[in-house]
C-alpha positions as CSV (number, residue, x, y, z in Angstrom):
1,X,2.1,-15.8,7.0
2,X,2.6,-13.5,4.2
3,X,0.7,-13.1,1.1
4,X,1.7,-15.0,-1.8
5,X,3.4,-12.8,-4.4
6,X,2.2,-13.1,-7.9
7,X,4.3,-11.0,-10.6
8,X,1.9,-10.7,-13.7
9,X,3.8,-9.8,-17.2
10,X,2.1,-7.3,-19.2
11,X,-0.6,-4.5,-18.1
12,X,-3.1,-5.0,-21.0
13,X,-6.8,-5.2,-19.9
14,X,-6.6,-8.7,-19.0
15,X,-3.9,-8.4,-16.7
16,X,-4.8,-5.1,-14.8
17,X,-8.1,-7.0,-14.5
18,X,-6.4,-9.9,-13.2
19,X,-4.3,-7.7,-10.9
20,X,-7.4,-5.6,-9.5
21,X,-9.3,-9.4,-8.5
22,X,-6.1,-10.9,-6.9
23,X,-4.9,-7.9,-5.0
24,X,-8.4,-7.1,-3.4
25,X,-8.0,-10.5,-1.9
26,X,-4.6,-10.2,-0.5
27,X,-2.2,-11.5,-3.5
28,X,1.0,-9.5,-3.5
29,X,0.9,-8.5,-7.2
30,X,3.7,-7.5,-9.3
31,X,3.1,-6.0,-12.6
32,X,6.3,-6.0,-15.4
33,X,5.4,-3.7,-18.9
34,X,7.1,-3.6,-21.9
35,X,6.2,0.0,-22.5
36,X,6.2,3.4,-20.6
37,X,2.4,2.8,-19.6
38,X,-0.5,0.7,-18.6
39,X,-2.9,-0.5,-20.8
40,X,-1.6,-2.5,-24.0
41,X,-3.6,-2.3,-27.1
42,X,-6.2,-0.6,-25.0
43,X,-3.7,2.7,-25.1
44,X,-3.7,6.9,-25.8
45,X,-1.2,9.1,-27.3
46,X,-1.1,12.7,-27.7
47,X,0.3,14.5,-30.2
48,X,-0.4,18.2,-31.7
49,X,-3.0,18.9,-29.4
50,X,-5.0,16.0,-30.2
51,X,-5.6,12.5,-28.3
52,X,-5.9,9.4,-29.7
53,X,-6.8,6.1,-28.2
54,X,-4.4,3.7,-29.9
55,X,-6.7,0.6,-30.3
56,X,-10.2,-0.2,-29.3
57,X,-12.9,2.6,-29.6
58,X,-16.2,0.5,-28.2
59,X,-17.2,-2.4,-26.9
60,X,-20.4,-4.7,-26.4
61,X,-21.4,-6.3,-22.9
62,X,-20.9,-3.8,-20.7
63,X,-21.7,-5.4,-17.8
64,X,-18.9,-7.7,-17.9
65,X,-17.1,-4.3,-16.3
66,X,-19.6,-3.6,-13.6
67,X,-19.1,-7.4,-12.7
68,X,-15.4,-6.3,-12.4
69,X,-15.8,-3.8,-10.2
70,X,-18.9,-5.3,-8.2
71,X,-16.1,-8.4,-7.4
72,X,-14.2,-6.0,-5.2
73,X,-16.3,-3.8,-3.9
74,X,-15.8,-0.6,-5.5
75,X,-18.0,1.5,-8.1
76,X,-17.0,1.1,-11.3
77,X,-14.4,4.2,-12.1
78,X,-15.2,6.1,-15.3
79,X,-18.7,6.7,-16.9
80,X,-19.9,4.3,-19.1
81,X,-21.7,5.4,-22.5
82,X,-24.5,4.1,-24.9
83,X,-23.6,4.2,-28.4
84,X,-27.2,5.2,-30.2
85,X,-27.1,4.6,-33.8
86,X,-24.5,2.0,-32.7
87,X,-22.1,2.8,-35.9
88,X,-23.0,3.7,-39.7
89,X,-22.3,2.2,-42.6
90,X,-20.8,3.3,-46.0
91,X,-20.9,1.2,-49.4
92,X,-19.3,2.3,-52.1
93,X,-21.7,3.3,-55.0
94,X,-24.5,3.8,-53.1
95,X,-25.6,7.4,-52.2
96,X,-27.4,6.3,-48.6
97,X,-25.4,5.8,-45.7
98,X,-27.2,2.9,-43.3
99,X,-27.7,3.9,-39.3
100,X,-27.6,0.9,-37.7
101,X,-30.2,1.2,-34.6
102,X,-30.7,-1.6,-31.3
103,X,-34.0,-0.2,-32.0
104,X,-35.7,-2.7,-34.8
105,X,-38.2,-0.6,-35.4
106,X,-35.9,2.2,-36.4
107,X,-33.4,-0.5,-38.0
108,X,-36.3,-1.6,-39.9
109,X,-36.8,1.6,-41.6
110,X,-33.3,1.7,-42.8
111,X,-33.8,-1.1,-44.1
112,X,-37.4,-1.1,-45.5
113,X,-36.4,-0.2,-49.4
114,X,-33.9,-3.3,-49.9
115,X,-35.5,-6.5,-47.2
116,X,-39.3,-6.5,-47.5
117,X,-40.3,-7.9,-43.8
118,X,-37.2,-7.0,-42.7
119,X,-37.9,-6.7,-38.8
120,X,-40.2,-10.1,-38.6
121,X,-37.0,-11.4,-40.6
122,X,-34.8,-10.2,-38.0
123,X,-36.6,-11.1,-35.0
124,X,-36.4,-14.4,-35.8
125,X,-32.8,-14.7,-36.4
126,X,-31.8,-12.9,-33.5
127,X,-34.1,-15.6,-31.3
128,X,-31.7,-18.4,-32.9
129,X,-28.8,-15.8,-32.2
130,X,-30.5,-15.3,-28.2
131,X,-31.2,-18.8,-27.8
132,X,-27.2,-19.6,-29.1
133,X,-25.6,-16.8,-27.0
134,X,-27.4,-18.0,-23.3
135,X,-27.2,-21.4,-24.3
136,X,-23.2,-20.9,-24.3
137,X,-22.3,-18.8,-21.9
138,X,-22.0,-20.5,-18.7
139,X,-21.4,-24.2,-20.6
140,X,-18.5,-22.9,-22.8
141,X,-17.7,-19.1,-22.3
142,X,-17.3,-18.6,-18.3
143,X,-16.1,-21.6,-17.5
144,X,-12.5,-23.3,-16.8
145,X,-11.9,-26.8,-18.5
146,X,-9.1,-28.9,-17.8
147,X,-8.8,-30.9,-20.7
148,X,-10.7,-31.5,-23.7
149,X,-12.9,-34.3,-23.0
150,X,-14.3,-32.3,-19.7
151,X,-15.0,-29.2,-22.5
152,X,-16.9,-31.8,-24.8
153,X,-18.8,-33.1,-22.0
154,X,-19.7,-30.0,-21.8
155,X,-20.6,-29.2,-25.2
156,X,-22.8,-31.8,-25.1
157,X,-25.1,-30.5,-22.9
158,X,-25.8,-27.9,-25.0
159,X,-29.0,-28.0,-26.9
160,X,-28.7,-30.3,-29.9
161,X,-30.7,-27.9,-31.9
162,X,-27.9,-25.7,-32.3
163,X,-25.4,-28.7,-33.8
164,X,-26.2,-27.3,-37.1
165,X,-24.6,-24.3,-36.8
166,X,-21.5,-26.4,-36.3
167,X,-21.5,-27.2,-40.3
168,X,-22.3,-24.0,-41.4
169,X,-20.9,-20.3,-42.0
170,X,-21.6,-17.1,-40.6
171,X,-22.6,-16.1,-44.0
172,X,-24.7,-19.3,-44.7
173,X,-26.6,-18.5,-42.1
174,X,-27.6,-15.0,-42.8
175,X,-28.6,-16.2,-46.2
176,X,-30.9,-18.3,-44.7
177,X,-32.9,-15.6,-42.8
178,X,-32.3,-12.5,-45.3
179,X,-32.0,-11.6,-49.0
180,X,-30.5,-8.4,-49.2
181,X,-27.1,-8.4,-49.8
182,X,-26.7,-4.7,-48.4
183,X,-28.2,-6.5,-44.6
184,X,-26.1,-9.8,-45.2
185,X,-22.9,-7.6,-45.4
186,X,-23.8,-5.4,-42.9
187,X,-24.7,-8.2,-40.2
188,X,-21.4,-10.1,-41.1
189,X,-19.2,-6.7,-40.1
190,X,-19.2,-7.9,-36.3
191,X,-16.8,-10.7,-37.7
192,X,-14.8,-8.9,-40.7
193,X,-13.5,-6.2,-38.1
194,X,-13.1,-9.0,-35.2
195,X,-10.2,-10.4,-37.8
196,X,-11.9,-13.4,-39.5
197,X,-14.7,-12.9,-42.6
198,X,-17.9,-14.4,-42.5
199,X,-17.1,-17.1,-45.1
200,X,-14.7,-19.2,-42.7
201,X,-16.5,-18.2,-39.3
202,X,-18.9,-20.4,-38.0
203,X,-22.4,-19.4,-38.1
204,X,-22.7,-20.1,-33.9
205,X,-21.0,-16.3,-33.9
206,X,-24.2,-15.1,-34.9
207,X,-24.5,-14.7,-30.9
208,X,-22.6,-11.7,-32.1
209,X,-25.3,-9.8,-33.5
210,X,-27.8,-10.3,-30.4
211,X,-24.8,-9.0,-28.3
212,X,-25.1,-5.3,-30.4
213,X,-28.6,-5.3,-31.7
214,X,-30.4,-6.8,-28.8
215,X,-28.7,-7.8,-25.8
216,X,-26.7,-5.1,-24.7
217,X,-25.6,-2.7,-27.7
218,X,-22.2,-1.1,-27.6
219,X,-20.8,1.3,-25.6
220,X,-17.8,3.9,-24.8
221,X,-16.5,5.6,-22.1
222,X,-17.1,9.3,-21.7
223,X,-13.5,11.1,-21.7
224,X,-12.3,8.1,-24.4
225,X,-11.5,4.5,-23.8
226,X,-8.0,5.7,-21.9
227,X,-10.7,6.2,-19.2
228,X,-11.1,2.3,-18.2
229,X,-6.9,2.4,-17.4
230,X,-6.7,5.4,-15.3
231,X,-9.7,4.3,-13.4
232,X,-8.1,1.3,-12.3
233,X,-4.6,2.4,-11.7
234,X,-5.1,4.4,-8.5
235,X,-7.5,1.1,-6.9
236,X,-4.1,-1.0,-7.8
237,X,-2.4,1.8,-6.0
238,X,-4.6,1.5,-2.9
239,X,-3.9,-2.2,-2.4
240,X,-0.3,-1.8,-2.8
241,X,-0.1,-3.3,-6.3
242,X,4.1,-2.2,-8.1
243,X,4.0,-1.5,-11.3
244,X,7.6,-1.7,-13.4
245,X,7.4,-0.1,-16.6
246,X,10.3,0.1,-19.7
247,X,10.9,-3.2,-18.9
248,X,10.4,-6.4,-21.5
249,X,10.4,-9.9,-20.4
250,X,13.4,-11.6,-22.5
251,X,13.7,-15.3,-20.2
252,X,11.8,-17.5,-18.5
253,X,13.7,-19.4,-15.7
254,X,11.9,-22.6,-14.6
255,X,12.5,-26.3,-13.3
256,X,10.6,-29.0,-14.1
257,X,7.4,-28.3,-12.6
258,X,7.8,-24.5,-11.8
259,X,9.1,-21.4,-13.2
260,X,11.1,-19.6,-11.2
261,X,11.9,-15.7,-12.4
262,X,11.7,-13.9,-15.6
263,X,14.6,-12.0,-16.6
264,X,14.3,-8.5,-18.4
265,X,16.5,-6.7,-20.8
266,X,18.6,-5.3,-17.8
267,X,19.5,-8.9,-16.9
268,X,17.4,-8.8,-13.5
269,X,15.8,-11.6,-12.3
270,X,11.8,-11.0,-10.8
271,X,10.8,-14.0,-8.7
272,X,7.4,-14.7,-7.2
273,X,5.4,-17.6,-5.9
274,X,3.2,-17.0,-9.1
275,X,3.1,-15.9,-12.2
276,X,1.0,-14.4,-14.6
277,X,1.1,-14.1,-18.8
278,X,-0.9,-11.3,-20.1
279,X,1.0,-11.7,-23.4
280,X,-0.1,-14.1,-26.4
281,X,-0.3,-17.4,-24.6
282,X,0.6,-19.6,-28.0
283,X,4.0,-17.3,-28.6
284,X,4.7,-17.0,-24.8
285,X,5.3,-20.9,-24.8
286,X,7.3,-21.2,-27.9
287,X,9.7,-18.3,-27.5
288,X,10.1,-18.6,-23.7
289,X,9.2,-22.5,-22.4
290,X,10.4,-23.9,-26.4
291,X,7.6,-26.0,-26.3
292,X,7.1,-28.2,-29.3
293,X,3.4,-27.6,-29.8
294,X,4.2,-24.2,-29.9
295,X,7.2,-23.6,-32.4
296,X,6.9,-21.0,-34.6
297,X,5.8,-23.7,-37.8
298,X,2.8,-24.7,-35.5
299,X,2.3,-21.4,-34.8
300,X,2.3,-20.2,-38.7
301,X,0.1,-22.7,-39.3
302,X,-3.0,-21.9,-36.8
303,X,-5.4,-19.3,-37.5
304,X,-5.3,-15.9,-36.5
305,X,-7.0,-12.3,-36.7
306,X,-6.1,-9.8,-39.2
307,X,-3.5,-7.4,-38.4
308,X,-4.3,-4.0,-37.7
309,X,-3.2,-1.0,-40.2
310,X,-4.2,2.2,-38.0
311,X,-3.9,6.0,-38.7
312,X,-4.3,8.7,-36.3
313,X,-5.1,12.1,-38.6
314,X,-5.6,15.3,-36.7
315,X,-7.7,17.6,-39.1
316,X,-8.5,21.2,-38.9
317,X,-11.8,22.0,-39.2
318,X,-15.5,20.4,-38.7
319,X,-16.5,17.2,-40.6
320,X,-20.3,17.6,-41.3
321,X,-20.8,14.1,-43.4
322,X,-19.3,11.2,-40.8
323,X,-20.6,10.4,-36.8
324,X,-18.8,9.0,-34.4
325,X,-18.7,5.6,-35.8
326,X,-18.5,4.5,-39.4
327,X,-17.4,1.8,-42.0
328,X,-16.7,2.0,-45.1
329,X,-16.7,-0.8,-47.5
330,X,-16.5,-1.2,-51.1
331,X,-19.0,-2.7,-53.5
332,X,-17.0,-6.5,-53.6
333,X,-17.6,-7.5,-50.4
334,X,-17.1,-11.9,-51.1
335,X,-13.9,-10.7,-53.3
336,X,-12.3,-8.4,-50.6
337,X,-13.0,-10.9,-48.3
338,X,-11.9,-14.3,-49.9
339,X,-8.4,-12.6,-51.1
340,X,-7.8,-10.5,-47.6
341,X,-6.5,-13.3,-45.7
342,X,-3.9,-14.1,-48.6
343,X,-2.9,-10.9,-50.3
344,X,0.6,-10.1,-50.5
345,X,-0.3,-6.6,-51.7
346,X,-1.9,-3.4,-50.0
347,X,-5.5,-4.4,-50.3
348,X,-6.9,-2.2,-53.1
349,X,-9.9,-0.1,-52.7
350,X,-9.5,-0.8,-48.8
351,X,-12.7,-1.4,-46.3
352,X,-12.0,0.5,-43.2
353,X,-13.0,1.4,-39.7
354,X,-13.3,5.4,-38.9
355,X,-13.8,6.5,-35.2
356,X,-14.4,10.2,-34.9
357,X,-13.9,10.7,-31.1
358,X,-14.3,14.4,-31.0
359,X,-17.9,13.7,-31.9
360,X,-18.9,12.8,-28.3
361,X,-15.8,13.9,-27.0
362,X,-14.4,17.0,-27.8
363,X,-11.9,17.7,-25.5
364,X,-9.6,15.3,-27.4
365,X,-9.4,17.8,-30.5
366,X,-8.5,21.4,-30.3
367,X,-11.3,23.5,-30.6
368,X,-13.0,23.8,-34.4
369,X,-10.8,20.5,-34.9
370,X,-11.2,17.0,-35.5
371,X,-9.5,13.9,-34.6
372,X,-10.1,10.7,-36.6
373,X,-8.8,7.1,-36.0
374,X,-9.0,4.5,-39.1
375,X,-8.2,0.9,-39.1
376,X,-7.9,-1.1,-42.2
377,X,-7.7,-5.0,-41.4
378,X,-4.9,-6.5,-43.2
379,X,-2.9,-9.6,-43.7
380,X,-1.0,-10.9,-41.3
381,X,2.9,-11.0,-41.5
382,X,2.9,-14.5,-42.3
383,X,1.2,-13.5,-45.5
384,X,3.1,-9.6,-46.2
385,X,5.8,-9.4,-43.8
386,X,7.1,-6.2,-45.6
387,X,5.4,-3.1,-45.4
388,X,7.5,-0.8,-47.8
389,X,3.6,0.4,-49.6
390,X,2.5,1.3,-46.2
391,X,2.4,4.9,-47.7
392,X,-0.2,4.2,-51.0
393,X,-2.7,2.7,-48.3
394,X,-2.7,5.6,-46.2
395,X,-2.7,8.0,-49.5
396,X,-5.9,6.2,-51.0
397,X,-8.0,5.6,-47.7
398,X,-7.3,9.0,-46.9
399,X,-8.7,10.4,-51.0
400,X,-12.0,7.7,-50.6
401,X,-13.0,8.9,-46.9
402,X,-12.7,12.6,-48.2
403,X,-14.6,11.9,-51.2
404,X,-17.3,9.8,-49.5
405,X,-17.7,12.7,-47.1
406,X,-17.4,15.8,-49.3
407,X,-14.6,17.1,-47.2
408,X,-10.9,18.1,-47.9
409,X,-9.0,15.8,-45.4
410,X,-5.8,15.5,-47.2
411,X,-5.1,19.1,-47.3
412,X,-6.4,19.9,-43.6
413,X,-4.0,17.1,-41.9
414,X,-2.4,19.0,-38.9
415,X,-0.9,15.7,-37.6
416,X,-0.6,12.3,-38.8
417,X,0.8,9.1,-37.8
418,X,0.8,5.6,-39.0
419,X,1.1,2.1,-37.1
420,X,1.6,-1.0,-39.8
421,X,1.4,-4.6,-38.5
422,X,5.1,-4.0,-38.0
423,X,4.8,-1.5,-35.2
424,X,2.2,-3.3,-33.6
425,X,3.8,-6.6,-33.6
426,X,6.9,-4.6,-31.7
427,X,4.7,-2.4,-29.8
428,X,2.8,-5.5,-28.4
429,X,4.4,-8.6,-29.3
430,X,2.1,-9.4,-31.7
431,X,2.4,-13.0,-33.4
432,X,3.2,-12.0,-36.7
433,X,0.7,-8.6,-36.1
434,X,-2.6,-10.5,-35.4
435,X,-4.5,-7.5,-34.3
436,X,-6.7,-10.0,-32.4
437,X,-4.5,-13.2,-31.8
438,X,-5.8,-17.0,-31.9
439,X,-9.0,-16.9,-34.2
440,X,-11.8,-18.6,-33.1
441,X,-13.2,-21.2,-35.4
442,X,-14.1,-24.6,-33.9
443,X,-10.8,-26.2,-33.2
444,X,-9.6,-22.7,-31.5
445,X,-12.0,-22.1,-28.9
446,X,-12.7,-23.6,-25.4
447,X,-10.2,-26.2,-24.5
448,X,-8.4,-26.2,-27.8
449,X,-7.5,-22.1,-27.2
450,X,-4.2,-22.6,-25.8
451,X,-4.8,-23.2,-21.4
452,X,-5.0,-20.3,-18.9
453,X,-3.0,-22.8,-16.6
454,X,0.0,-24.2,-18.1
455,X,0.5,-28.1,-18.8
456,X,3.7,-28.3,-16.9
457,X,4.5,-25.6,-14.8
458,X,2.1,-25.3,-12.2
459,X,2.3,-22.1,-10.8
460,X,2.1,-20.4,-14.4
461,X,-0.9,-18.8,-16.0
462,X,-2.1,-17.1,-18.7
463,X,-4.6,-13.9,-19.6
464,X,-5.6,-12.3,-22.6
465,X,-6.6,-12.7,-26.0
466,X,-5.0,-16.3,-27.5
467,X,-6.2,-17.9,-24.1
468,X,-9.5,-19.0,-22.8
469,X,-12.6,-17.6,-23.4
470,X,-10.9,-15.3,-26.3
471,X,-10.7,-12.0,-27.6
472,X,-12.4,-8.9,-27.1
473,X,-12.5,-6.1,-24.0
474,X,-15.5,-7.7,-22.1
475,X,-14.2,-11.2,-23.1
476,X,-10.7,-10.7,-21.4
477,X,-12.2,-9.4,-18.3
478,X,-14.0,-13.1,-18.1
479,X,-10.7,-14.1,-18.6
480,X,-9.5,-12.5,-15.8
481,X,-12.2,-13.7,-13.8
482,X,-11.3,-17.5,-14.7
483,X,-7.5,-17.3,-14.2
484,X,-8.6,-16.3,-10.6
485,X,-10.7,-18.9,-9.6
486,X,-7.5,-21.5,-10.9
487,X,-5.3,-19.3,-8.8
488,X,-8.2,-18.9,-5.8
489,X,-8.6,-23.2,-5.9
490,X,-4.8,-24.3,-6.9
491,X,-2.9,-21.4,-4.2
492,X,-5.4,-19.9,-1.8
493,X,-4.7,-16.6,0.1
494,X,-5.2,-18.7,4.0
């Protein structure tokens, strides 16, 4: 009997992840991509002599990838490392910079002028954060639900002690453990750069902050992110796994119950037994199965990340005054946030995200050179859809990172490139440029994310981002992980 074939769409983490499980156990996998490479947001370019990874620089729960691996039987393929100060942070009109340690006892120190018992404060709130994070994970995060009331039977067996975390904000929480407004901000950045603010997240992502101060930190891999994608690619290889790239998914053929092909650009037809989404899961099912839940006015009106605004600067010589990870954030933190979701404008005096790769790894800079990646979070196109200022962003994060570091980056530039929302919503098919896709406040996560199995066509699935558990590296490789079982139960290899 031969395998059943399964043609997954898109070769983002999720779906190479989901391609590595199912071919190690016999699935005939298929994989269609947009662009000229694997990877999706996870992505590299060179240019000038420098490398860049395109999107994310780090990640927390590490072992999320050695589970990968472990579940087929092969060492995990590039070398994981252990980001120690985890990242530094910046504010404006302050002359200290904050390392932010897993240590406490070092993260104490740092913080020892503006908390007073900051570590006994922080122990306690990151046993609530602990106690939140384990009490979740196998009830709600690794777990496959098949409709709502079997996710809120669920639920309900979580400790009741945690129901009033339901009713309050990220930010209300922290206020409830700390004083300091410097250690508020700074514990709240694990949601402001995951594409939601503190105000309208609800305190239960306080897990967060166990995750990179206690539980397992963040990491990188040695060589740069790209790493993770050309470790996998040759074990897809091995099992025979076909990879078609330049080619975009522009139909979705189905019947009733089943779909049937998706046609590219080129007017071909791929057909398979099954089939797997590693695009947005909400926009999938409006643009390609019209699904009335799903047009775009219910999709405008759910919540969603920030979009990313990225540039990629190669500069000539050293930078003494920045590591490898830093942010840098104004001295309105409630103001930038409240008005970021809804300004039509270039946000002015911009909070940003700068990842100095050639710190750690310095192959990926010529020598005596630098390469620097910076992401601004921004509205969505639903809120600035036209990106004609893209230019006075890029001039004035560029003049506050050179001032904050007492270093002449504009006039060093040897290469420079910019990515608005716009050019990630094309690169990616991004809903209106959510960097991130679905948010994840209480009616957005678990069953109400939109279904890894789809509600009519029942050899379709989904991975990635706006499906179950959510966003994030590690979290789309659970993701993969649940997508198999459905497939393992619903159309087992015999």
């Amino acid at each position: 009997m031969e395998n059943k074939s399964v043609i997954i769409v898109g070769a983002g983490l999720g779906g190479l992840a989901t391609a590595l499980r199912l071919s190690y156990q016999g699935y005939a996998v298929t994989i269609v991509e947009k662009q000229s490479n694997a990877g999706g947001r996870l992505n590299t370019f060179e240019k000038d002599g420098f490398t860049f990874d395109v999107g994310p620089s780090f990640f927390s729960m590490s072992y999320e990838f050695v589970e990968l691996f472990k579940s087929i039987g092969e060492p995990i393929p590039f070398e994981l490392n252990e980001l120690n100060p985890l990242y530094t942070v910046n504010i404006a009109g302050q002359d200290r910079v904050y390392q932010i340690y897993k240590d406490l006892d070092k993260l104490a120190a740092e913080f020892k002028d503006v908390e007073a018992n900051f570590e006994e404060k922080a122990r306690k709130y990151l046993i609530g954060a602990k106690q939140i994070f384990h009490d979740t994970e196998y009830r709600v995060v690794k777990k496959n639900f098949d409709n709502i009331m079997q996710f809120l039977a669920s639920m309900a067996t979580v400790p009741l002690k945690h129901l009033p975390k339901l009713f309050r904000t990220f930010w209300q929480e922290l206020e409830r453990h700390f004083d300091s407004e410097e250690v508020k901000i700074i514990f709240s950045l694990v949601a402001f750069f995951l594409g939601a603010t503190p105000f309208n997240t609800p305190s239960v992502y306080n897990l967060l902050n166990y995750t990179e101060l206690e539980h397992d930190g963040y990491w990188n891999v040695k060589g740069g992110m790209y790493k993770i994608v050309e470790g996998i690619l040759p074990m897809l290889e091995k099992k025979g796994v076909k990879f078609i790239y330049n080619t975009e998914i522009v139909k979705a053929n189905y019947t009733s119950q089943k779909l049937t092909s998706v046609t590219d650009q080129f007017e071909v037809d791929h057909t398979a037994d099954l089939f797997v989404i590693n695009a947005d899961a909400a926009w999938f099912r409006g643009k390609f199965l019209n699904r009335a839940k799903f047009t775009e006015e219910k999709l405008d009106a759910l919540e969603w990340t920030l979009a990313p605004f990225t540039i990629y600067l190669g500069i000539k010589g050293q930078i003494p005054g920045i590591h490898h990870h830093n942010y840098y954030l104004g001295d309105n933190f409630r103001d930038y946030a409240d008005t970021i979701f809804r300004s039509s404008v270039a946000p002015q005096k911009p909070y940003y995200y700068v990842n100095v790769a050639s710190k750690s790894n310095p192959s990926c800079a010529p020598e005596g050179c630098e390469n620097l990646f910076i992401l601004c979070p921004v509205p969505d196109r639903r809120v600035k859809p036209n990106w004609d200022d893209a230019d006075t962003l890029v001039n004035e994060i560029i003049e506050d990172l050179g001032n904050r570091v007492g270093f002449d980056i504009k006039n060093n530039i040897i290469t420079k490139t910019v990515y608005t929302p716009i050019e990630w919503e094309k690169m990616f098919n991004l809903y209106r440029g959510s960097g991130l896709g679905l948010a994840h406040g209480l009616n957005q996560i678990g069953a109400f994310r939109p279904k890894n199995k789809d509600e009519k066509l029942n050899n379709l699935y989904y991975v990635g981002a706006s499906t179950v558990p959510g966003t994030g590296l590690p979290i789309v490789v659970i993701g993969s992980k649940l997508v198999t079982e459905r497939i393992n139960n619903e159309y087992p290899i015999i």
